[in-house]
N, C-alpha and C positions, 0 to 999 in steps of 0.2 A: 392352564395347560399342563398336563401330565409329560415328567417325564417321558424318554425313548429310553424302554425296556426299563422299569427301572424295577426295582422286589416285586412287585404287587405287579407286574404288565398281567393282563387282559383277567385281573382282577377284580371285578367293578364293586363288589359290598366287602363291609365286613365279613359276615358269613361265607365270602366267595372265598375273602383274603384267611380267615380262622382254618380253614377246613384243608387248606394248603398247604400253608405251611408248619401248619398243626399232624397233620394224619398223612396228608401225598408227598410233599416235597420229598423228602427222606426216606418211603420205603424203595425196598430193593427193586428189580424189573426184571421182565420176564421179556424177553427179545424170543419170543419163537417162532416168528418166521422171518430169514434176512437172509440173504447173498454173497457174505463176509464169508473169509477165506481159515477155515483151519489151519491150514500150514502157516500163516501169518501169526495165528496162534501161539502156536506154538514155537514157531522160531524166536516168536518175541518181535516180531521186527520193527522198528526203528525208521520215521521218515526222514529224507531230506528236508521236505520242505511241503509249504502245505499245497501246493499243485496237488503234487501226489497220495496226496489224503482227498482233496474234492473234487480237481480235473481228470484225475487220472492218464493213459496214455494207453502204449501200442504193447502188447505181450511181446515174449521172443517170439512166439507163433504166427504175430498178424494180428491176432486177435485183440480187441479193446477191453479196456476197461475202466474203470471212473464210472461218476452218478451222472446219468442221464438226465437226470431234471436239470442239472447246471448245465451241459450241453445245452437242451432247450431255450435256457432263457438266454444265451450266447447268440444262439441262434435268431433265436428274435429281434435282437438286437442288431443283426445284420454283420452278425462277427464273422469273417473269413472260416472255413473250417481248418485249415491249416493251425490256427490259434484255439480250436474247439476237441480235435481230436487230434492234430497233427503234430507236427514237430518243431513249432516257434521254440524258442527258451522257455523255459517257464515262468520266469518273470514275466515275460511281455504279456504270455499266456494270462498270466492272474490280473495284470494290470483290464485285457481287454474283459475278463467276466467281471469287475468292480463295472467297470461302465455298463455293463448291461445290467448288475444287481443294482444299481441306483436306480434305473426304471423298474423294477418289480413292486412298486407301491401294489398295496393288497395281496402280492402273491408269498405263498408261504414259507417260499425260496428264500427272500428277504428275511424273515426272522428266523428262521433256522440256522442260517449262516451267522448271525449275528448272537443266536444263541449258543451257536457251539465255540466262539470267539469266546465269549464271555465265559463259560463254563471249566471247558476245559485249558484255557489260557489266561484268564483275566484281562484279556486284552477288551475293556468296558466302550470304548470310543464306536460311533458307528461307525462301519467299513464302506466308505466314499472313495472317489480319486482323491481328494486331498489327504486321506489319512492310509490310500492303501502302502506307500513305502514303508509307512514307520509299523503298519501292521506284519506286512511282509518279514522286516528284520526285526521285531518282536517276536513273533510267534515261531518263524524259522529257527530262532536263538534256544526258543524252547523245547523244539523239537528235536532238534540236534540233542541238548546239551543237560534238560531235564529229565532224571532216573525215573520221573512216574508220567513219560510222555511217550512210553514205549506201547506197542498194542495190550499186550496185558495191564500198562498202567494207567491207559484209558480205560478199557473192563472195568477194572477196579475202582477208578476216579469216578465212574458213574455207577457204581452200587449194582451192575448187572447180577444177576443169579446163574441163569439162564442164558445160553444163545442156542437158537434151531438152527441150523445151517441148512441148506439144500442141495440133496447129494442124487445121482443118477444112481441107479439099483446097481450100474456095473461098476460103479466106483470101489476102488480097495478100500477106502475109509484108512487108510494107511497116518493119518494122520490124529484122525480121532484115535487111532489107537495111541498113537503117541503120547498123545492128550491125556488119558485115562490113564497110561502109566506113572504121568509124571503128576507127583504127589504135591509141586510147587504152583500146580495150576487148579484153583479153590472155586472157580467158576465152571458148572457146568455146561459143555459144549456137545449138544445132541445131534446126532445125522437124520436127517427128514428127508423120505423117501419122494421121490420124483418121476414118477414114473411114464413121464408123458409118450416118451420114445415108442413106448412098446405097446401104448394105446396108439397114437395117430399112426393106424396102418394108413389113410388116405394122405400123407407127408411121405415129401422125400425123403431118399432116408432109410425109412422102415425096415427091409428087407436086410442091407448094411446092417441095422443095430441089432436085429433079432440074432444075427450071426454073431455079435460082441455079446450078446445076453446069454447067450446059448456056452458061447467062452468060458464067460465069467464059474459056471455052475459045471465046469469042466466035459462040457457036452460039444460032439460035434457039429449036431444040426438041433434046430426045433421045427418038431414036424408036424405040429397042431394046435391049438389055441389051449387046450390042456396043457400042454408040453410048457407054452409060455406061462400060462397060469402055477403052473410046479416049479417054473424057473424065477418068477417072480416073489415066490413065497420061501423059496429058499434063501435069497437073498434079502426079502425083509426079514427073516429070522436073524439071519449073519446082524444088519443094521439093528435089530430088536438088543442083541447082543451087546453091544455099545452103546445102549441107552437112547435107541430111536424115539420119542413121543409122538410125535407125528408124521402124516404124511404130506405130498400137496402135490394138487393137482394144476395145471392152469392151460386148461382148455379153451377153445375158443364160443362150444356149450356144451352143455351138459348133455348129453343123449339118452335114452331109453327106449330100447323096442326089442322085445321078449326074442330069448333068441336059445336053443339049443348047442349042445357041444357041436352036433355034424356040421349047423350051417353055418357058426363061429368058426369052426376049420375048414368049409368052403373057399370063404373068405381071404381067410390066409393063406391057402395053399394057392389062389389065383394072385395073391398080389405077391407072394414070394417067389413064384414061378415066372412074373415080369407080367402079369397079369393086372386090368383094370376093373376097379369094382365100383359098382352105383354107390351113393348114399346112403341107402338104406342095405347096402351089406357092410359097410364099413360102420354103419353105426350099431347093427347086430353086434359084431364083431368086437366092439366096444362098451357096448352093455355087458356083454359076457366077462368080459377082462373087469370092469368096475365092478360089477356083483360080486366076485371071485375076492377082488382086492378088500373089499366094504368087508366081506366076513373074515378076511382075515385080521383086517385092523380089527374086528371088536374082538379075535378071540384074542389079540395080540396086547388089546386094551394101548392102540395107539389111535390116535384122533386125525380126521380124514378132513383135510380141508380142499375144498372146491374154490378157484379162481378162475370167473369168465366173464364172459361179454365185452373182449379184447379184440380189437383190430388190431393185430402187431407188420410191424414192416410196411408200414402206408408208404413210403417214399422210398419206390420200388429201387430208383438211383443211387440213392444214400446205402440201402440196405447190400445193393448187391459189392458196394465200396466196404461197408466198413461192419456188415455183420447185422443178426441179432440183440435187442436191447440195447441199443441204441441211442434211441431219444423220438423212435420215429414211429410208437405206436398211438392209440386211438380208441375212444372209447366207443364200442360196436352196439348193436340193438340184436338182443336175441329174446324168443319167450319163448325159454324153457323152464318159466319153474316150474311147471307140470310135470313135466319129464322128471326134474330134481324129485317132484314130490313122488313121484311113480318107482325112482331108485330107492327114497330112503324105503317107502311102501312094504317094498320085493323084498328088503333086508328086514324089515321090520316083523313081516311075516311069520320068519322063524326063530324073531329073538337076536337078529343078530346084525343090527344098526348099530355102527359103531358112532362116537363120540364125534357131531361133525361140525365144521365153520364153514360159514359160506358167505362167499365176496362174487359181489356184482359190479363190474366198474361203472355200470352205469348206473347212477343214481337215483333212476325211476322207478328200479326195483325194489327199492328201501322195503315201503310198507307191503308190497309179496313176501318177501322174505321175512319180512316181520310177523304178519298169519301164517306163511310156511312153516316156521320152526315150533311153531305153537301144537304142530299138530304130531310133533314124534320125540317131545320131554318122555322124559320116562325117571324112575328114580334112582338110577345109578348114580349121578351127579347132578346134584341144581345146576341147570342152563345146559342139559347136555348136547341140545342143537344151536348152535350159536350162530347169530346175525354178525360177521365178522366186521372190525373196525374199518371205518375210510378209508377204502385201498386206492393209493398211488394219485390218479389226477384228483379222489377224492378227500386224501389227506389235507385238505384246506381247514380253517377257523371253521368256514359255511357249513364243507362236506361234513365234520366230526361232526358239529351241532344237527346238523339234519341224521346222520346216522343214529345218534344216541335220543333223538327226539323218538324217532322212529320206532326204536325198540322201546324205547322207554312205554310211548302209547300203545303197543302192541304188548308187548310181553312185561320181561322184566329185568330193568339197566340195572338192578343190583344184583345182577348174577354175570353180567357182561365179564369176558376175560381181558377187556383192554386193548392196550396199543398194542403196533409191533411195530420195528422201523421198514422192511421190506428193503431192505438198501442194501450196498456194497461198500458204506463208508463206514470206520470205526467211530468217527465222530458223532455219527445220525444219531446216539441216544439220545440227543437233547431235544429230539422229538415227543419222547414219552415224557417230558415236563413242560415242554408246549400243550400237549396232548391234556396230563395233568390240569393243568390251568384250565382250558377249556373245557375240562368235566367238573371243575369244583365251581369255574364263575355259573355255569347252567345250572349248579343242585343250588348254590348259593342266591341262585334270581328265584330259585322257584320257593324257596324259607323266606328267603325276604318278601317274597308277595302272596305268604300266608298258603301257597300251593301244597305246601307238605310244612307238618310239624316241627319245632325244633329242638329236636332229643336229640339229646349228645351222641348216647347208646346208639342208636339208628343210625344217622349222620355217619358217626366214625368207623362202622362196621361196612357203610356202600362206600366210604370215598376210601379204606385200606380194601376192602375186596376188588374195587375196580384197577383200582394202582396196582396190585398184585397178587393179593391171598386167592382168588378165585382163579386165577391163571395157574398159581402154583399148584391149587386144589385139583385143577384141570388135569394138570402136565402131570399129576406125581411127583412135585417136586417133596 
């Protein structure tokens, strides 16, 4: 019987175990898309205690925050929400998620928590109720009291390069600039444009933010879809400024239907006026805005990533208590990669498809997107369309191994850009060496059963470009 988690977990050959901790273990990482907070950044800040690193709580605003997947498996578990998102102590609080992480046999909740214990704490023992006290006043002792347990010295304990944050086009970025002045902060911290606001004209909302967007670019109104479109690109410049690499989008699908400035301004002129519009003027309306955005990420040479096929807010009760992002989305069925392939198409046209990833939460889109991407390489950069890694419920052992099957058979895994953590935890990095492992035991099953050749040379050039160099080659770093 193997160790629990011991050097080698989910390392099954030699060749899995050589290529790990030989070529992956050790390179740097590329975090470029995650939810983590600049000003934490740069404040440095400093936890109490580890509640507040993986439970999270309530803002001064109302508003939540913490990792939604620990919510969930709380949840499951039939935890009170009071102790999930409420106001118990935090003690009681972490005692009741150990009862629910002992039931997550197979889920990835389980080893991630168990590998950010081990990583960034040493604390090697698994996390049960019998050992959660002494983990608790372990790990709390270090968080307090250890000088490289600060946010920057988790960054730094995990070898990051990179972090992409995800900023709204109105944001000051007032932080990242701070970032960038201060010459003590060695990790690059990029703003990723967000621009969902200003696309779902059919959301709440809408009319509200175009009046903040319009703010922002020192305007009193915007009075056309051009108007948003100049106001949009003004402010990815400001963000280009500050070292934007990408953008991201996370729609609930992707749209495409051929649309003019007048009937793009239609559109808007009826839903800002208090006016309603079918689906097919809201999705003109939205084509128009993506086309506009697509050419400017490639002249901007920033990378456009697409996230869909998202039911979010399923537990309409939960959602209207405690918000957005929550814990209470869902994986939706949409078939738009025609549509997808109909947008890169229209850009592709005139030369001006920018660099894009594309994430399907649902997993049955794998091998679509796998012939998708195949059909708008071009040679600006090897893998310039990218099949983007396991996102979110698909971050499992299962999902990564079917995601990198997938391209693997379709295209080509030795151009893949890799993990990201998509999180809100500074902890989460110790998913791209979960991640790791799971890329080196699949290259290492497929040497050992004679699937592919065993050169060094070859070998060590896919398993350091997927850990990082093809990310960094991506990003500009």
């Amino acid at each position: 019987m193997r160790e629990f988690m011991d050097k080698d977990f989910l390392l099954e050959t030699d060749t899995a175990r050589h290529l790990f901790h030989d070529y992956a273990e050790h390179m740097p990482l590329v975090d470029y898309h995650c939810h983590i907070s600049p000003r934490e950044i740069y404040e440095d800040r400093r936890f109490d205690n580890l509640v507040q690193v993986w439970l999270g709580g309530r803002n001064p605003d109302g508003t939540y925050f913490g990792d939604h997947y620990k919510w969930r498996v709380m949840r499951s578990n039939g935890t009170p929400e009071d102790y999930v998102t409420g106001d118990k102590p935090d003690y009681e609080r972490f005692l009741k998620f150990v009862e629910a992480l002992q039931m997550a046999i197979g889920n990835p909740m389980y080893h991630w928590c168990n590998l950010e214990l081990r990583q960034f704490f040493g604390f090697n023992k698994p996390l049960t109720p019998e050992t959660a006290e002494e983990c608790w006043n372990f790990v709390n002792d270090k968080l307090r009291n250890d000088p490289d347990l600060t946010v920057r010295g988790i960054i730094k304990k995990a070898n990051v390069a990179m972090i992409g944050t995800t900023d709204d086009p109105i944001d000051t970025l007032e932080w990242h600039e701070k970032i960038a002045a201060d010459p003590s902060i060695t990790v690059k911290v990029c703003p990723s444009f967000r621009p969902d606001k200003a696309i779902n004209i059919n959301k709440p909302g809408f009319a509200e933010y175009i009046g903040k967007l319009a703010a922002s670019v020192g305007k009193a109104s915007l009075d056309s879809a051009d108007d948003v479109c100049a106001a949009l690109t003004q402010r990815l410049e400001f963000f280009k400024s500050l070292g934007c690499r990408a953008s991201d989008h996370g729609l609930d699908y992707i749209p495409f239907r051929k649309c003019c400035a007048k009937c793009a301004t239609e559109a808007f002129q009826k839903v800002m006026a208090g006016g309603e519009i079918t689906v097919e003027e809201a999705e003109r309306y939205q084509t128009y805005v993506l086309l506009h955005l697509g050419r400017e990420y490639h002249r901007l040479d920033i990378a456009m990533q697409l996230h869909y096929s998202c039911k979010r807010n399923a537990n309409t009760r939960l959602y209207k208590k405690l918000g957005p992002d929550t814990g209470v989305d869902m994986i939706s069925q949409n078939t738009c990669g025609g549509d997808i392939a109909d947008l890169l198409a229209a850009l592709d046209e005139t030369n001006e498809c920018p660099k894009t990833i594309l994430y399907s939460l649902n997993p049955a889109d794998n091998e679509q997107l796998g012939t998708l991407i195949g059909c708008f390489q071009s040679d600006e950069v090897p893998g310039k369309i990218q099949h983007g890694s396991a996102w979110w419920f698909n971050d499992t052992k299962s999902g990564m191994e079917d995601q990198m099957k997938s391209l693997a058979n379709l295209g080509l895994l030795g151009n893949f850009v890799g993990m990201l953590t998509d999180s809100r935890s500074f902890l989460s990095y110790a998913r791209h060496d979960y991640f790791r492992r799971i890329f080196c035991n699949l290259v290492g099953n497929w040497v050992e059963s004679g699937e592919y050749p065993n050169i060094e040379s070859a070998l060590k050039r896919i398993v350091e470009g997927v850990s990082y160099a093809n990310a960094a080659r991506y990003f500009g770093l």
